[in-house]
C-alpha positions in Angstrom: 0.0 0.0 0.0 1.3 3.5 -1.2 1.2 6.6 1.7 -0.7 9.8 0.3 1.6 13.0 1.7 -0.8 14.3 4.2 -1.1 18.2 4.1 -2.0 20.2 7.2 -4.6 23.4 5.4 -5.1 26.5 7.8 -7.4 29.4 6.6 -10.3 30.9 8.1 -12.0 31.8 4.2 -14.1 28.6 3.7 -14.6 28.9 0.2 -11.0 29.3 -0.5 -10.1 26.5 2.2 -12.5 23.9 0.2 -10.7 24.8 -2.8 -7.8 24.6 -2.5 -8.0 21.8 -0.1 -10.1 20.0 -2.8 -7.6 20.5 -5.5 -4.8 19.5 -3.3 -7.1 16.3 -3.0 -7.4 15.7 -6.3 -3.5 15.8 -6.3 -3.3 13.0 -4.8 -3.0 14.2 -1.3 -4.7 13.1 1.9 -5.7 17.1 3.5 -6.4 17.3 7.3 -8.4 21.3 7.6 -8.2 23.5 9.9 -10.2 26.7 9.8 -7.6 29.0 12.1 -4.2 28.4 13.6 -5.1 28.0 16.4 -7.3 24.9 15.5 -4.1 23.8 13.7 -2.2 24.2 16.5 -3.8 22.3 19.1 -4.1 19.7 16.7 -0.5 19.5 16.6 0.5 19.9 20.0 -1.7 16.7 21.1 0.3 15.0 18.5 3.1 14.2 17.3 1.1 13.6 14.4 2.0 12.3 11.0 2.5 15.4 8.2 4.3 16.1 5.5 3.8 19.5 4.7 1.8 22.5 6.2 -0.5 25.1 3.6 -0.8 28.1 6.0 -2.9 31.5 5.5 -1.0 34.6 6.4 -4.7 36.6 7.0 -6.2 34.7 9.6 -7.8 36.2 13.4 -6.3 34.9 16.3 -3.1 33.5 15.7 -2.1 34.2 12.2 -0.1 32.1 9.4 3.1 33.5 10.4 2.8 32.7 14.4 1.4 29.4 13.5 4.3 29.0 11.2 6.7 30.2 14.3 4.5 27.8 17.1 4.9 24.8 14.9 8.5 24.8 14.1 8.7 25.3 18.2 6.6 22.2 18.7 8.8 18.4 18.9 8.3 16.8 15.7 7.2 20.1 13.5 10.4 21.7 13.3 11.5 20.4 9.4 8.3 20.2 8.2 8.4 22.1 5.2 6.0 24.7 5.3 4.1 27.3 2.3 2.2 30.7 2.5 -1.1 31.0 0.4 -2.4 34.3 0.7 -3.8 37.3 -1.1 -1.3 39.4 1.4 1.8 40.6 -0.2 5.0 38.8 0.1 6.5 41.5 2.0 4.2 41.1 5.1 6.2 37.8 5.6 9.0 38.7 8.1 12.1 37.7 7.3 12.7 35.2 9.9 10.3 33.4 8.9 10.8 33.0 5.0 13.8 32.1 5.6 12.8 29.4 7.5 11.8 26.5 4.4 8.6 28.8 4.0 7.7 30.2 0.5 5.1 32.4 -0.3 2.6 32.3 -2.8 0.0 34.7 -3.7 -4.1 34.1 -4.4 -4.0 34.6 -7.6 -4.9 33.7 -11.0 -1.0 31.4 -11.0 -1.5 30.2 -7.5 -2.0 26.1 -8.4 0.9 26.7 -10.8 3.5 27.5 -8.0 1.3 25.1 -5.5 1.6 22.7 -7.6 5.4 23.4 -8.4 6.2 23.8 -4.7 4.4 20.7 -3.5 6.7 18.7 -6.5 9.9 20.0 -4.7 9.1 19.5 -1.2 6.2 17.1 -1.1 6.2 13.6 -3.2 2.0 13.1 -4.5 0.7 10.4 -6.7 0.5 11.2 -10.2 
């Protein structure tokens, strides 16, 4: 039996959560959502749980893409997990520490599953 990548989905906008988490499916991944971080997070810290990539928000209330990004990689077992920004904020509200930290960004736009896709083939193995 083959493993589907699991991805960890964080964003508060449903309809863009469903689709992206639906094309993601389609991909060949198995997609756990979470509609803040802070869902995400306490997801993960009962863990350690099994993922192989993380698809955060940067826009979200509460605890944002970036300090999820930041609480994960504190967290045991979350620390190399590669990790990607989809958001329709612009790449300069990333702080620095944290995209240089295995984070990329990539923008809600008309290219987004383009560079998803292209992202997920350099980090994340999915079924053809």
């Amino acid at each position: 039996m083959t493993h589907s990548p699991t991805l960890a989905l964080a964003d508060d906008d449903e309809l863009h959560a469903e689709l992206v988490g639906t094309w993601l499916e389609h991909q060949g991944f198995r997609v756990l959502r979470f509609g803040s971080g802070d869902a995400l997070l306490s997801w993960a810290a009962a863990g350690p749980h099994r993922v192989d990539a993380f698809v955060l928000d940067v826009d979200m209330p509460g605890r944002d893409g970036v300090q999820s990004c930041r609480d994960l990689r504190a967290l045991d077992g979350y620390a190399r997990v590669p990790a990607v920004f989809v958001s329709a904020a612009a790449p300069h509200a990333v702080p620095d520490e944290v995209a240089e930290s295995r984070v990329q960004f990539i923008r809600k736009d008309g290219e987004m599953f383009v560079r998803l896709a292209e992202w997920l083939s350099a980090h994340v193995y999915a079924a053809p």
